[in-house]
N, C-alpha and C positions, 0 to 999 in steps of 0.2 A: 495659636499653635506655634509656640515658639520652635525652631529648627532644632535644638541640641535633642539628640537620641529620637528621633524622627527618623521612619523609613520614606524613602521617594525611589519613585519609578521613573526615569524620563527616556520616551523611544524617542528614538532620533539622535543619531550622532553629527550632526551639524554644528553650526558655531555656535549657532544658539544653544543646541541640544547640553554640548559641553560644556559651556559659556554658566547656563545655568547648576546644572553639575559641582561645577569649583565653586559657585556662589554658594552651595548649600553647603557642601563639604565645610569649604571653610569654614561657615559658622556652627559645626559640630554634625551635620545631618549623615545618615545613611545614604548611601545612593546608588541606586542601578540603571546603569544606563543600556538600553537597547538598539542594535542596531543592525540592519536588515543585511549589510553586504559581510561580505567573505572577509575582506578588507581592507582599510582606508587606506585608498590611494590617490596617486596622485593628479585631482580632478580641478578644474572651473580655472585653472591659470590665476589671471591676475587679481585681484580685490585692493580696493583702499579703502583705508580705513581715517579718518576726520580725527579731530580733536576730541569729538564726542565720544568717538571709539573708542579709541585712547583713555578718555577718563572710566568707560564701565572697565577698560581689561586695566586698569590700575586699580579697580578694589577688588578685582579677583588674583590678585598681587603680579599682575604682567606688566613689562616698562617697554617703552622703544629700546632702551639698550640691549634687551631679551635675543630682540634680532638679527641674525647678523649680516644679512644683505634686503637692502630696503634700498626706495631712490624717495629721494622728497623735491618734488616739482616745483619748480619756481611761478609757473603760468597754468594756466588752462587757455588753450585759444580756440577758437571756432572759428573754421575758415568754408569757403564756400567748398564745394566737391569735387566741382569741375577744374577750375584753374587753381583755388587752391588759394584766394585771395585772405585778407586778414577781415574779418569781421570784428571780430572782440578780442581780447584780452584780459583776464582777472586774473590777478599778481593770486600766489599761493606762496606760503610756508615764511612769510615777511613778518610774524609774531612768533618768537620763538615760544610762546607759550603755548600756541595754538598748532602746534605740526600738523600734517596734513602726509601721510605716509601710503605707498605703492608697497607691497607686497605679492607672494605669492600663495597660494590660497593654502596650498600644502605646508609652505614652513611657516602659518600661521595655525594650521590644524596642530601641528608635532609639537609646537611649547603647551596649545592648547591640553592635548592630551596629554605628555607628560606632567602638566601640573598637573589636571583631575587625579591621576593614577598615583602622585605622592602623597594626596590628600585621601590616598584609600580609597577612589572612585572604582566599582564593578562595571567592567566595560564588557558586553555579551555580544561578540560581533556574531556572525550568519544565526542571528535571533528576529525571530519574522514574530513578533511581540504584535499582541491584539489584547484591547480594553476589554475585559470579558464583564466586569460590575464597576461599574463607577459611583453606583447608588447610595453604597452602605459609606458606613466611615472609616472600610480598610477596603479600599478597591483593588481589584486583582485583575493581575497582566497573566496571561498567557504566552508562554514562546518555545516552543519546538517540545512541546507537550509537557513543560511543565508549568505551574501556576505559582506564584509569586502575590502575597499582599503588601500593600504598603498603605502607608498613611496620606499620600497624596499620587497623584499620578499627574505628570506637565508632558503633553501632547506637543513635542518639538519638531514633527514628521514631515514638514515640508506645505507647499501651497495646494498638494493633494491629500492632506492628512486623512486615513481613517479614523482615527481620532474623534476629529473632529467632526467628520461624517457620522460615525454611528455614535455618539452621545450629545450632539447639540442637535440634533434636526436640520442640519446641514445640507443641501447638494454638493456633488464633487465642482471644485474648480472649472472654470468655461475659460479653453481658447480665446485669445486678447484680438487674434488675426496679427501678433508677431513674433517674430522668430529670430536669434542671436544666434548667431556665428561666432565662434569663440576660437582660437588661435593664437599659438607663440612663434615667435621666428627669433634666429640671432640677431644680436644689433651690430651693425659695422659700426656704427657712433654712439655715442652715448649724448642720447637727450636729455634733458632737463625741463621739458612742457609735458601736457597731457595735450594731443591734439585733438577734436572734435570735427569732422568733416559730414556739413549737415548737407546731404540731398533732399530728393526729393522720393515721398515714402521712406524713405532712408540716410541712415547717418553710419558713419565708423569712426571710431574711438582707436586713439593708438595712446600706449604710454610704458615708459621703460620699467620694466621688474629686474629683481635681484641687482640691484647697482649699475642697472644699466645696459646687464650681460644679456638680456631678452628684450626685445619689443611685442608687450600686450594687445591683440587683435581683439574687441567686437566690435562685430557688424549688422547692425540689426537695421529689419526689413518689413516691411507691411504683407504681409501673405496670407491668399485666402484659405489654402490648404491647409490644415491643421496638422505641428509636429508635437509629440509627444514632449512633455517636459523631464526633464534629468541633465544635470551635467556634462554625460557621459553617450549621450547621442551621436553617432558619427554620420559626418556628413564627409561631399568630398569636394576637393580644391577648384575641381574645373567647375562645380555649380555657384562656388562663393566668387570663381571671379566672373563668372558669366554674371551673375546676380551684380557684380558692382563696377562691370563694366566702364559703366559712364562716369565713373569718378575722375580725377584726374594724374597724371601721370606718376605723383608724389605716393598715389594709392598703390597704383598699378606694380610698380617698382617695389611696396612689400610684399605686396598681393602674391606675386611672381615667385617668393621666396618660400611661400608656407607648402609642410609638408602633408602636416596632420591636421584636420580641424572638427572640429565638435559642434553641432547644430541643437540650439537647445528651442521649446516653443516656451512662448510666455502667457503663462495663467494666470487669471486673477478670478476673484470671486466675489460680492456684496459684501461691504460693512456686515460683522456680526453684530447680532442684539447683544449679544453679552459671549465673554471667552469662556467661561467656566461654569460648571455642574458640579455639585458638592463637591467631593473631591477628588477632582480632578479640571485641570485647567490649561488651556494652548497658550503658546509661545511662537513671537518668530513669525517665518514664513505662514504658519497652520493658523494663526490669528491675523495678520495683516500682511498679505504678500504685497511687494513692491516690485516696479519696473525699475531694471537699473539706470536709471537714468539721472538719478542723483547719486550713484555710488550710496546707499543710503542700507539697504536691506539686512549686511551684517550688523553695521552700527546700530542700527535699530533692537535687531536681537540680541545682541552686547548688553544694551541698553535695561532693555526687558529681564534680563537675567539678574542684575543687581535687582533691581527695582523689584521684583516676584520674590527674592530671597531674602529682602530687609522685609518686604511687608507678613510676610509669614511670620518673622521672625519676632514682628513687634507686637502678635499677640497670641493671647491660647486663643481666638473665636478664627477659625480658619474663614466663615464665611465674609468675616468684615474684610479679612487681610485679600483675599483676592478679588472683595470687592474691591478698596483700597489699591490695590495693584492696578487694576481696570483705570480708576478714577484717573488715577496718574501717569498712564501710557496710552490711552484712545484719542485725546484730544489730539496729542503731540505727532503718534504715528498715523492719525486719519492726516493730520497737514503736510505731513511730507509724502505719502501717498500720492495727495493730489498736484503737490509739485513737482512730482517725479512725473506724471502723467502730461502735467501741462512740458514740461520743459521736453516733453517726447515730441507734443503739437508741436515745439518751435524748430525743433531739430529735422522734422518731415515736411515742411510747407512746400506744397507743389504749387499751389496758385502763382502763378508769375507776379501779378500786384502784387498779394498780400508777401510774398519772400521779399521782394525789392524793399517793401515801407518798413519792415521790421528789422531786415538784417542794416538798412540806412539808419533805422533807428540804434541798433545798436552798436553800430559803429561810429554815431556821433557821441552816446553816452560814454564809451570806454573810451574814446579820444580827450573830452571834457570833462569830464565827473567821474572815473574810473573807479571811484570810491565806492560810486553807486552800487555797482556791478558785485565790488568786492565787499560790502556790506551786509546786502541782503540777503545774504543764510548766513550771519553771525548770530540767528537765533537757532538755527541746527547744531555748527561746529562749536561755539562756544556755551552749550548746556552742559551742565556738572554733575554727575551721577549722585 
């Protein structure tokens, strides 16, 4: 099925959602893209984006120069919560081949979609789009009563996709039992780390957006109560600092500052058997949700979006090309998956033993061998689209 004069449906206006959009565009395809709100605004704050990222939004023709206020951190450090001590360090942005870039989610969404839209991309916002046939081999969307065929349909809709529900035999997404606190504040300084302050059930993440002019809050937390997932969830200031109280005074002091903050819950759901049903096929969040705990989740759909749009591209048998597509991005996004997961365990260890022996331990490896530290996801940031 090669792209050129090819119609596509993709719901979901996400990075992914987009991300794939230009991929198709570019290479000659029709596109309609679907998507549920009134209009994209300004949501989720901060995101970074890896060298991996970097390489898929370079074959959708986007560069770092595109942007015009970005910060690129010199470190990442993990300190304890309380006092605030240095656990680790792993040097960032020290291969200029390799950047490692902080953004803001929004003026990553706006080149986004200005490119889709000069490549001819149909953008149908307050379109509440539903998979009506996926079966045949012109599957057809429904949205606000009208119906629409295309020659494929890519299910971009997030880690609760209907989608995904009603065409693969799916249940919806299961509560993780955690919850992100999302929040911007001004910066009086301009930092140059990403800090990581690991408690216990809980960690907070700070790091400068737009050149420094904001500092990026999440905060995430082990909770048994279940919150609804979306960006756009409001939560309020006295429960985020009562929730992180016991950090140390380094917290407290931003803590103090936020005005507005955003509670989001985190869902995850089983490895699928497989992404795709004739045609039509997930993407993104709706095929492999991730915890952000590697910064990993856009680059991953970045990722998926070149890779879903050459493999169509390089045949007329659509079944081989999204088998093909499969082949090429389950192995890669099941392992960061689980590292996103594992590195949540190390970020929440309450046991007194086991936090002492591991934060000792990794405070003698980034003392000694630093390389260590800063090596071991050079099979994430240094993969080539």
């Amino acid at each position: 099925m090669s792209v050129l004069g090819k119609s596509f449906g993709i719901i979901g206006c996400g990075i992914g959602g987009v991300a794939v959009s230009i991929a198709i565009a570019k290479l000659g395809g029709h596109v309609t893209l679907f998507e549920r709100a009134k209009k994209i605004t300004e949501v989720g704050a901060g995101i970074q984006i890896s060298a991996n990222g970097l390489s898929a939004l370079a074959d959708l023709g986007i560069k770092p120069e595109h942007f015009n206020e970005i910060s690129k951190p010199l470190a990442i450090e993990l300190r304890d919560y309380k006092v605030g001590s240095l656990v680790a360090r792993i040097r960032q942005n020290q291969d200029v081949d390799f950047p490692y870039l902080q953004l803001h989610r929004a003026d990553l969404m706006s080149i986004l979609i200005a490119r889709a839209e000069k490549l001819g991309v149909i953008i149908l916002l307050d379109a509440k789009a539903k998979v009506i046939d996926a079966l045949s081999n012109h599957p057809k969307v429904q949205a606000n009563g009208m119906t629409y065929n295309f020659d494929l349909i890519v299910g971009a809709d997030g880690v609760n996709s209907t989608t995904r529900q009603d065409w693969l035999n799916e249940g919806p997404a299961k509560f993780s039992g955690k919850v992100a606190w999302r929040a911007t504040v001004p910066a009086k300084t301009v930092s140059t780390v990403t800090t990581v302050y690991m408690g216990r059930g809980k960690h907070l993440v700070m790091y400068p957006l737009r050149g420094g002019q904001l500092i990026n809050i999440v905060a995430v937390q082990e909770c048994k109560q279940a919150v609804s997932e979306g960006w756009d969830n409001a939560g309020t200031t006295q429960n985020l600092c009562s929730e992180f109280s016991d950090f140390g005074t380094d917290v407290q002091q931003i803590l103090s500052q936020v005005r507005q903050v955003k509670l989001w819950g985190l869902y995850t759901h089983p490895p699928l058997k497989t992404w795709s049903r004739n045609h039509l096929t997930l993407l993104g969040d709706a095929a492999h949700p991730m915890f952000p705990f590697m910064a990993q989740g856009a680059c991953m759909a970045l990722e998926d979006a070149s890779v879903l749009a050459r493999s169509l591209d390089s045949t007329d048998d659509i079944n081989h090309a999204l088998k093909s597509y499969e082949a090429i991005r389950k192995l890669r996004v099941t392992s960061v998956q689980n590292l996103a997961a594992r590195n949540g365990k190390i970020f929440h260890i309450s046991n007194t033993f086991m936090r002492i022996f591991i934060h000792n331990a990794l405070r003698l490896i980034s003392k000694l061998t630093p390389q260590l530290l800063e090596k071991r996801f050079d099979w994430i940031y240094k993969h080539k689209i």
